[in-house]
C-alpha positions as CSV (number, residue, x, y, z in Angstrom):
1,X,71.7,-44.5,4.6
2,X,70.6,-43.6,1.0
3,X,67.3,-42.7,0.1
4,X,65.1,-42.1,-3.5
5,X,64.3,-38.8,-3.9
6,X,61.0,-38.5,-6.0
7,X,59.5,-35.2,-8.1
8,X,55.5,-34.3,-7.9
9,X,55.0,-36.4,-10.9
10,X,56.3,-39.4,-9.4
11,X,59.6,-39.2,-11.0
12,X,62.7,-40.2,-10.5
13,X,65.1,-37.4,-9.2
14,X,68.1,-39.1,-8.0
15,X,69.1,-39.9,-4.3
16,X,69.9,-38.2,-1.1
17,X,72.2,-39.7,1.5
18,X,70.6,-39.4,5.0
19,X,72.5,-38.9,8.2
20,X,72.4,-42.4,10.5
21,X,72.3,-40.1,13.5
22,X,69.2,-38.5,12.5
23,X,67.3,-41.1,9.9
24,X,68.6,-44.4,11.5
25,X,68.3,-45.2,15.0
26,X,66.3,-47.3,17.3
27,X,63.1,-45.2,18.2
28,X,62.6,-45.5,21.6
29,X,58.5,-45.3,22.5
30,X,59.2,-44.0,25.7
31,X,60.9,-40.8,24.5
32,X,58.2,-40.4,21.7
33,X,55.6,-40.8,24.5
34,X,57.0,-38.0,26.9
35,X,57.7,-35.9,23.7
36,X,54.1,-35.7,22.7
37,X,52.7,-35.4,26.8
38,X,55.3,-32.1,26.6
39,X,53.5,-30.6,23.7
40,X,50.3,-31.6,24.4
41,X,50.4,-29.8,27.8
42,X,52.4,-27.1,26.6
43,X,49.9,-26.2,24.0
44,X,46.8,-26.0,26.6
45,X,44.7,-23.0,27.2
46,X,44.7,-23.5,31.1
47,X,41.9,-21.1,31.5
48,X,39.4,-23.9,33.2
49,X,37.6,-22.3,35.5
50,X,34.8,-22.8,38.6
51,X,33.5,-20.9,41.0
52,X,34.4,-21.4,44.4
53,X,31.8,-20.6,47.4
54,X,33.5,-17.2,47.9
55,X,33.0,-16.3,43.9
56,X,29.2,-17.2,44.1
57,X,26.2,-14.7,44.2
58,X,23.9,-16.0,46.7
59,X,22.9,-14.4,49.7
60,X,24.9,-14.2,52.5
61,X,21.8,-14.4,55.1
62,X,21.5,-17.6,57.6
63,X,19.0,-20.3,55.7
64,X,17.3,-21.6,59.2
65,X,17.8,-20.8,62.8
66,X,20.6,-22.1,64.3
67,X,18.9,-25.2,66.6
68,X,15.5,-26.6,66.9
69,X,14.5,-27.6,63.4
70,X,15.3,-31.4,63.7
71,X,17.9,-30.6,60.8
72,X,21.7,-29.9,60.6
73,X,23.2,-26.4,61.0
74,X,23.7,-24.5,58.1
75,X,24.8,-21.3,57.3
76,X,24.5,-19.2,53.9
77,X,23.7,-21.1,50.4
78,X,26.9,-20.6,49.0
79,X,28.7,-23.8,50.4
80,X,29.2,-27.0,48.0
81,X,26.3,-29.1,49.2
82,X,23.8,-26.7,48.0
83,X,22.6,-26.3,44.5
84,X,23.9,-22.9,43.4
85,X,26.8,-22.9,45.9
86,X,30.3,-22.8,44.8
87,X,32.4,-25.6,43.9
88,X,35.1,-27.2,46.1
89,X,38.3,-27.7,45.1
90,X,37.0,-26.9,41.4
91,X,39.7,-26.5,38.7
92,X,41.7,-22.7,38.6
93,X,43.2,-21.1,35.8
94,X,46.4,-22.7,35.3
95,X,50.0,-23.4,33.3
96,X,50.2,-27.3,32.2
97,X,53.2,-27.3,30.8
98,X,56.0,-28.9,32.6
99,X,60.2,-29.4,31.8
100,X,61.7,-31.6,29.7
101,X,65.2,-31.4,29.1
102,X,66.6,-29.7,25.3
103,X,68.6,-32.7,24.4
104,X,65.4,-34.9,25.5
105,X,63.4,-32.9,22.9
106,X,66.1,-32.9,20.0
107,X,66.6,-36.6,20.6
108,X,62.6,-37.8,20.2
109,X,63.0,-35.1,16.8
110,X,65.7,-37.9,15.9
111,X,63.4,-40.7,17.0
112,X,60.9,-39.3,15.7
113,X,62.1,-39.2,12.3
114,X,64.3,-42.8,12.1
115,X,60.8,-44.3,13.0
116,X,59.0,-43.4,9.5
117,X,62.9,-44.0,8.0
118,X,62.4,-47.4,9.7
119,X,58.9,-48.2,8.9
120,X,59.2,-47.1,4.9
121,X,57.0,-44.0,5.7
122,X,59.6,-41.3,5.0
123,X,59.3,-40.0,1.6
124,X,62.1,-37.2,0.2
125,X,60.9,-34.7,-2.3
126,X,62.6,-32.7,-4.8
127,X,60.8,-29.6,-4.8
128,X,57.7,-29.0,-3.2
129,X,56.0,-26.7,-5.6
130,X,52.6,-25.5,-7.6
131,X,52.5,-24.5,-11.0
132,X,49.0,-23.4,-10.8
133,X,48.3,-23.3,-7.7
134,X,45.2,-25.8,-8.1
135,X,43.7,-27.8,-5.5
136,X,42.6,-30.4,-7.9
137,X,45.8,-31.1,-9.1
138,X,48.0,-31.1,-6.8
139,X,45.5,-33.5,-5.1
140,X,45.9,-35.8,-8.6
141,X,49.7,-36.1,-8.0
142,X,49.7,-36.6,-4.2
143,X,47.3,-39.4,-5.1
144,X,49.6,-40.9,-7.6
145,X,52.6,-40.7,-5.0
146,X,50.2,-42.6,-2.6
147,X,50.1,-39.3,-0.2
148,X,46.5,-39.3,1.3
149,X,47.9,-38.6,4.9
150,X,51.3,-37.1,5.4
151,X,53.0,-34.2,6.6
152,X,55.0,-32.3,4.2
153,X,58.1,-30.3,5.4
154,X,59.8,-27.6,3.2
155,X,62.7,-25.3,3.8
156,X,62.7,-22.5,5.6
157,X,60.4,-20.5,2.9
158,X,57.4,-22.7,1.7
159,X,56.2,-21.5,-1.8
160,X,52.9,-19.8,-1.6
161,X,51.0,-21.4,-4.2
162,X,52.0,-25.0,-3.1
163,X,50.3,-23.9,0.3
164,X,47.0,-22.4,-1.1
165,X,47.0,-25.1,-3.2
166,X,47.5,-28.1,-0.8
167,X,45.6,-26.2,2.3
168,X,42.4,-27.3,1.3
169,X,43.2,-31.5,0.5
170,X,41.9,-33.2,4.1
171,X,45.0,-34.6,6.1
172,X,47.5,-32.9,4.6
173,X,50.1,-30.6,6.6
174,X,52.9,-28.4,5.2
175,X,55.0,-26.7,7.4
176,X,58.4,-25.5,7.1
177,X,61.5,-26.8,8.8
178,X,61.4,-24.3,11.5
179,X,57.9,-25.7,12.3
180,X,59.0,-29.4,12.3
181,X,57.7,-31.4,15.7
182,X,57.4,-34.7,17.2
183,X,53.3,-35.2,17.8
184,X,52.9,-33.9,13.6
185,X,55.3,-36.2,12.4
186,X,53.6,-39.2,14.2
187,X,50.2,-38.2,13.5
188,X,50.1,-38.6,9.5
189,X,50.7,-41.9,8.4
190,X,53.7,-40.6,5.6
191,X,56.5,-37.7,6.6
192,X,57.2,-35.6,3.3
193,X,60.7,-34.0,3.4
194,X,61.8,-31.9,0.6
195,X,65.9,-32.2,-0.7
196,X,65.7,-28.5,1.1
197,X,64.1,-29.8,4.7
198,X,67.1,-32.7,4.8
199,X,69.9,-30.2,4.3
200,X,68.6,-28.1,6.7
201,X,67.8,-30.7,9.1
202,X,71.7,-31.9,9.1
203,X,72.8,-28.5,9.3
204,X,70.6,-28.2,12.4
205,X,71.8,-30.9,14.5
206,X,75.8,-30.5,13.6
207,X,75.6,-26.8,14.9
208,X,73.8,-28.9,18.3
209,X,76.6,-31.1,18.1
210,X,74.4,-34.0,17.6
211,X,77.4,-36.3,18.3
212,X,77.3,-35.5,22.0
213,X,73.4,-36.3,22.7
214,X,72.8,-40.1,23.5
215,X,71.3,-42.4,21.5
């Protein structure tokens, strides 16, 4: 499939042609959805933590005599019923993340990306640069290319004043290519990809062999 390419100033700057087995087939929601669990988990602390009735300080003395108070047994203050005591089965410090296959992940990248191909949110960039370095103006031109919530890839070296300059507009992202993932993409409305960030996203998935992952 061919797509515009546009400049800064919301110019004209020819046309790229896009891969069909990256940028046009069916997204599947069910691949997108097990995507984003993956990275979502993976990307928890893990370091909940309670205190169990071993882990509490609290005496360790007998609260009442053992029989004729009228009232249940008890022993020390630390178990769950009493306030102080330690929590049962309260959460531990642990790893969320769980497996998901690589060709899984590469093929909800592909989904990922044919689904703001599909739904006319994919915009492709010529250059992703700052003159100036100035927030207010690079604000000015994303505004004039209708950008008020993407996420704009670059190649593998972004350009340090386009950063400083764009780090500071709300809902805006720039990453570069090596940084490219499933839950950003979906999470801003419009997916930015510099001329760069295309080349280096076919060259990605030929040396995968994306011929041999399913579709």
């Amino acid at each position: 499939m061919r797509a515009d390419v546009t400049s800064l100033d919301a110019a004209g700057a020819g046309s790229v042609e896009l891969d069909d087995q990256i940028f046009n087939l069916d997204p599947r929601p069910d691949i997108l959805q097990r995507m984003v669990r993956w990275q979502l988990a993976k990307r928890r602390a893990g370091t909940h933590h309670a205190q169990d009735r071993s882990e509490v300080t609290v005496t360790g003395k007998k609260m009442i005599k053992q029989k004729g108070t009228g009232g249940a047994r008890h022993g020390d203050k630390s178990a769950p019923q009493f306030r102080g005591g330690g929590k049962a089965f309260g959460p531990k410090p642990r790893d969320h993340a769980f497996g998901l296959p690589k060709k899984v992940r590469a093929l909800a990248l592909r989904h990922a990306l044919s689904a703001k191909a599909k739904a006319g949110e994919l915009v492709v960039l010529d250059k992703a640069t700052s003159a100036d370095g100035k927030t207010k103006a690079l604000k000015g031109r994303f505004e004039q290319l209708g950008l008020e919530n993407a996420l704009f890839i670059d190649g593998a070296e972004l350009e340090p004043a386009f950063v400083r300059a764009a780090r500071n507009i709300p809902n805006i992202d720039v990453l570069p290519i090596q940084g490219i993932n499933v839950y950003d993409i979906l999470r801003r409305r419009k997916l930015v990809l510099t001329r760069a960030a295309v080349e280096a996203l076919e060259a990605r998935f030929k040396s995968k062999g994306s011929e041999a992952l399913p579709s």
